[in-house]
C-alpha positions as CSV (number, residue, x, y, z in Angstrom):
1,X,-180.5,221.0,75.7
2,X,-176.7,222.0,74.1
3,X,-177.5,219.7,71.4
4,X,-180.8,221.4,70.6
5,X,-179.3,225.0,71.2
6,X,-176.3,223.9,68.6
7,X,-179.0,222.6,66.2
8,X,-180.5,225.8,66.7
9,X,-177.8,227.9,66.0
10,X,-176.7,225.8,63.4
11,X,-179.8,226.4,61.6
12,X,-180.0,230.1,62.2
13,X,-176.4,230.2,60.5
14,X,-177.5,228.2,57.4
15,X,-180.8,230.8,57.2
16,X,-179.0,234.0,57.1
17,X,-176.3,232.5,54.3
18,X,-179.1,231.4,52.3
19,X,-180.6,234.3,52.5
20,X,-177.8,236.6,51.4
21,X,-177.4,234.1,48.8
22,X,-180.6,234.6,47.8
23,X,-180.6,238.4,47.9
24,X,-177.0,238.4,45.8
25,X,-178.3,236.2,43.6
26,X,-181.7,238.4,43.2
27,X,-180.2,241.9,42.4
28,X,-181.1,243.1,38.9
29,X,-179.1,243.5,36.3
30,X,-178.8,246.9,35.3
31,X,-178.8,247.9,31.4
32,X,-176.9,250.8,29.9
33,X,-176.9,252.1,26.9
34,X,-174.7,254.7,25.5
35,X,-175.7,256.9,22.6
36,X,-173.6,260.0,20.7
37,X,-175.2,263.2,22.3
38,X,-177.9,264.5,20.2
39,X,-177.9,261.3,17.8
40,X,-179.1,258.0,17.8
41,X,-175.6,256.6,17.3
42,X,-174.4,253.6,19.5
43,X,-171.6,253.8,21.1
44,X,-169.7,250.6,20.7
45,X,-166.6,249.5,22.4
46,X,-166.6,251.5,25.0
47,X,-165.2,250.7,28.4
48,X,-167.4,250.7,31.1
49,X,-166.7,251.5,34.9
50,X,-169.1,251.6,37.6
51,X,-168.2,253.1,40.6
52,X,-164.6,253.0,40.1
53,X,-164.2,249.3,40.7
54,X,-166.7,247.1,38.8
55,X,-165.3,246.5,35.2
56,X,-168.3,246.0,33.2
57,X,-166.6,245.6,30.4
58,X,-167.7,246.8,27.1
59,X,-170.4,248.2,24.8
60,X,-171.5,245.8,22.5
61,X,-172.7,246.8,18.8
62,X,-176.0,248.7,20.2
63,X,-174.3,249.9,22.9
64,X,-175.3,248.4,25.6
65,X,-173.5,247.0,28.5
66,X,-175.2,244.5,31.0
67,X,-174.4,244.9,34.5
68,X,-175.4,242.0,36.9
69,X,-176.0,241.8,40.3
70,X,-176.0,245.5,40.7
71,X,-177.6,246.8,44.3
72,X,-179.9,249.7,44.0
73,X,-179.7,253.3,44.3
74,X,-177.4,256.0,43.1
75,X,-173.8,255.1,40.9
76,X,-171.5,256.5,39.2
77,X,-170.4,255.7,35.8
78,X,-167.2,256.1,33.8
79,X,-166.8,255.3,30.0
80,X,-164.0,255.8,27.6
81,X,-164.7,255.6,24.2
82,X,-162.7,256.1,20.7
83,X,-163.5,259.5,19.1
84,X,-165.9,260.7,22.5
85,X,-164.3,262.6,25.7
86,X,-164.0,261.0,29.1
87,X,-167.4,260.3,30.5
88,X,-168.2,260.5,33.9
89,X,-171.8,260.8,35.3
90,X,-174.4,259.2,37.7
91,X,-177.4,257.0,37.3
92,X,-179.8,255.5,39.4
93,X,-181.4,251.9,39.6
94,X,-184.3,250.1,41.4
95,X,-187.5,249.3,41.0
96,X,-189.8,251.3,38.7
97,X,-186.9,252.8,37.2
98,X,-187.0,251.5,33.0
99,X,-184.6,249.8,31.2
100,X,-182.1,250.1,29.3
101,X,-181.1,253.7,31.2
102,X,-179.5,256.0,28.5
103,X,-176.5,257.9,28.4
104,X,-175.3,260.0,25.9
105,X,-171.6,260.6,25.5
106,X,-170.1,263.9,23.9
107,X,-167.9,263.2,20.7
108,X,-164.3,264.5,20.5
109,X,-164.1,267.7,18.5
110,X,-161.5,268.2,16.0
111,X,-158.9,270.7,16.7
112,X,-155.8,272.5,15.1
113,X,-152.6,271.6,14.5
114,X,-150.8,271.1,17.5
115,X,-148.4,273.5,18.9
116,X,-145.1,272.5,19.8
117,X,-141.1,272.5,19.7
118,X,-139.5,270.9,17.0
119,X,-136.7,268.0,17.9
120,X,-134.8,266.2,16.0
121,X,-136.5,262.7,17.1
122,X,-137.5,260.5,13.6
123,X,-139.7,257.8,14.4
124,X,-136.6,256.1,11.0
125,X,-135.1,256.3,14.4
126,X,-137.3,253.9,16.4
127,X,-135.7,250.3,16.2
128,X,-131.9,252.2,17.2
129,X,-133.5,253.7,20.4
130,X,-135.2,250.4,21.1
131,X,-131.9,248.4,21.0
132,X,-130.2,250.4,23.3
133,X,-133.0,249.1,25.7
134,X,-133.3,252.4,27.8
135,X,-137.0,252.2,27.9
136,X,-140.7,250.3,27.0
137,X,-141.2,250.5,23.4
138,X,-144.6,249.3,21.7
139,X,-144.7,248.4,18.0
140,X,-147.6,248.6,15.3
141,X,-148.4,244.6,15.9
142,X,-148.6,245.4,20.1
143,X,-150.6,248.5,19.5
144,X,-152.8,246.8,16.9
145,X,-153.0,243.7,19.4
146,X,-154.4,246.4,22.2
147,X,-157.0,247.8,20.2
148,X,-159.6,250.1,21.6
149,X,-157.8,251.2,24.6
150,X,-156.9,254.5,25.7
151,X,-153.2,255.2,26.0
152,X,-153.3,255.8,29.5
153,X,-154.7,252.1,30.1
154,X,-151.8,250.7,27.8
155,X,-149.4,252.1,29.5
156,X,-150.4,252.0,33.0
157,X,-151.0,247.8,32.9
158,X,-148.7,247.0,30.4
159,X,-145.8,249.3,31.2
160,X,-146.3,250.4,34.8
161,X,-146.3,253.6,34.4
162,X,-147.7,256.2,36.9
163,X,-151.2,258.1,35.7
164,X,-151.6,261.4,37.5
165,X,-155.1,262.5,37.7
166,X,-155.5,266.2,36.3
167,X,-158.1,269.0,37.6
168,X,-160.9,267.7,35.4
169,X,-160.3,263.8,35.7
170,X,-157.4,264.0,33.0
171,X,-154.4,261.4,32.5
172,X,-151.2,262.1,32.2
173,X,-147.9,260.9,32.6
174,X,-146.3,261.7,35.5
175,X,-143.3,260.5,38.0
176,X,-144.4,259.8,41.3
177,X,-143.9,262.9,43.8
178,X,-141.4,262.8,46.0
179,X,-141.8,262.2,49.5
180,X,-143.9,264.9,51.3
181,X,-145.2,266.2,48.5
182,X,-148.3,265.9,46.8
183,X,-147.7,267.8,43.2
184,X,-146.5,265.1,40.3
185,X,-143.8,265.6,37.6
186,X,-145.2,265.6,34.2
187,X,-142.6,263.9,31.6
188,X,-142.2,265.7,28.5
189,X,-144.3,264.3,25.3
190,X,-143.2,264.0,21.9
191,X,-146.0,263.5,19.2
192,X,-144.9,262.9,15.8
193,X,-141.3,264.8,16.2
194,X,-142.8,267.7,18.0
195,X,-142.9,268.3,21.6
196,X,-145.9,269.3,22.4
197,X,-145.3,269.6,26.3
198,X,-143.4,270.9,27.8
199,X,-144.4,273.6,25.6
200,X,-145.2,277.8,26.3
201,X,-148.5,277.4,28.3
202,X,-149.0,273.9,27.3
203,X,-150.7,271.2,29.4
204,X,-149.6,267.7,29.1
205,X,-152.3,265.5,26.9
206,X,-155.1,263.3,28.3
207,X,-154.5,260.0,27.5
208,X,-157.9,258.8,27.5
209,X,-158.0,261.2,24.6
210,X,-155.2,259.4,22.6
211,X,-156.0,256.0,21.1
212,X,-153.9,252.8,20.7
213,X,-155.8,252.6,17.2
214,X,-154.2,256.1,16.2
215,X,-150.6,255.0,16.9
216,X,-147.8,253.4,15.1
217,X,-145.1,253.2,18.1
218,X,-144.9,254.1,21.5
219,X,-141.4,254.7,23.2
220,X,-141.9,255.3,27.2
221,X,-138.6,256.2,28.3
222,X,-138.7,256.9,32.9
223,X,-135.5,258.0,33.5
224,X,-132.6,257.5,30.4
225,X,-134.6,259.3,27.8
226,X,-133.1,260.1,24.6
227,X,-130.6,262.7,23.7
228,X,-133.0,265.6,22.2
229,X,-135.3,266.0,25.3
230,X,-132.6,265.8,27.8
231,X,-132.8,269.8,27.7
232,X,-136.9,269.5,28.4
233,X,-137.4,266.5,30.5
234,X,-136.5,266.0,34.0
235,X,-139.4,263.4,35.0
236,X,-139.3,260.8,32.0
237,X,-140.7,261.0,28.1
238,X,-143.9,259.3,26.0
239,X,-142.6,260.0,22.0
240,X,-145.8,259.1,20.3
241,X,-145.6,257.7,16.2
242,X,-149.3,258.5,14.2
243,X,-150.1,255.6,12.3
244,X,-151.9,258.0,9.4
């Protein structure tokens, strides 16, 4: 009788693994596609994040992204794109529900000059500040190399830096708050010789919204930051170089 009972149970094991095998194996893959609100447009290139932990990488040429394996109901989706604001929005999948499930995505609208302080920062200066070693520098070949990705990705895997999340689901730079409190430090940001935070009424920039594409150099400086912002930056500096 013990031997049938462990035959038994040893059967009943093997069943359920095979069946959640089988049920992993049979989830649909979901289809996306993301157009350019009120266009046909693709988006392409885009990086796609479902529910803040499944990388499904990125929108191919019609811009679509395939997403296997996906369980059904509600989800959220996140996409960052070049030249479109931060998308963030929910979808649903299951049976009965069509393929590919369209998205549009709202394209980045051009804006004035920027306001800011002068400083006497030159980005003639670059390769000086870099010997002195006082911070994470990125040249044209690293940014070109990274291509595609928002700043705030760059920086936060390849340099370490700490992302704060703003009101809306912003980026931005920040030192990590001190113990016991909960509101981040902001480092002063330089972009193309002008600080443009702090700055009057300023907020710091997105970085979703700044490109690796649009950049010649990137100096990240977290403590030691140059000379000309020690008057404006207690929490770090990002001095950011235009390519064009």
């Amino acid at each position: 009788m013990k031997i049938a009972h462990a035959l038994y149970l040893a059967s009943a094991v093997a069943s359920t693994l095979l069946a959640s095998r089988g049920s992993a194996q049979d989830a649909p893959t979901v289809v996306l596609r993301f157009r350019k609100a009120g266009d046909t447009v693709a988006v392409r290139n885009a990086q796609i994040t479902i529910d803040h932990t499944i990388e499904a990488g990125t929108t191919d040429s019609a811009g679509i992204v395939r997403v296997p394996n996906l369980e059904d109901g509600g989800h959220i989706v996140e996409a960052v794109a070049h030249g479109y604001q931060a998308f963030f929005d929910s979808f649903k999948s299951g049976p009965g529900i069509p393929m590919p499930i369209d998205l549009e995505i709202l394209p980045v609208v051009a804006t004035a000059k920027p306001q800011g302080q002068p400083t006497e920062l030159r980005v003639a200066g670059f390769d000086q500040r870099r010997a002195l070693g006082r911070g994470k520098f990125f040249t044209l070949a690293q940014l070109t190399a990274a291509s595609g990705r928002p700043l705030a990705n760059l920086l936060k895997v390849d340099a370490g830096a700490h992302i704060a999340t703003g009101p809306h689901a912003e980026s931005y730079l920040a030192s990590r708050a001190p113990s016991g409190t909960s509101t981040p430090c902001y480092a002063a940001v330089v972009r193309d010789g002008l600080r443009i935070y702090p700055f009057e009424k300023a907020s710091p920039p997105d970085l979703d919204k700044i490109f690796t594409d649009d950049l010649a150099s990137v100096e990240l400086y977290a403590a030691a930051v140059p000379a000309e912002l020690r008057d404006a930056s207690t929490c770090g500096a990002l001095v950011l170089w235009s390519r064009h």
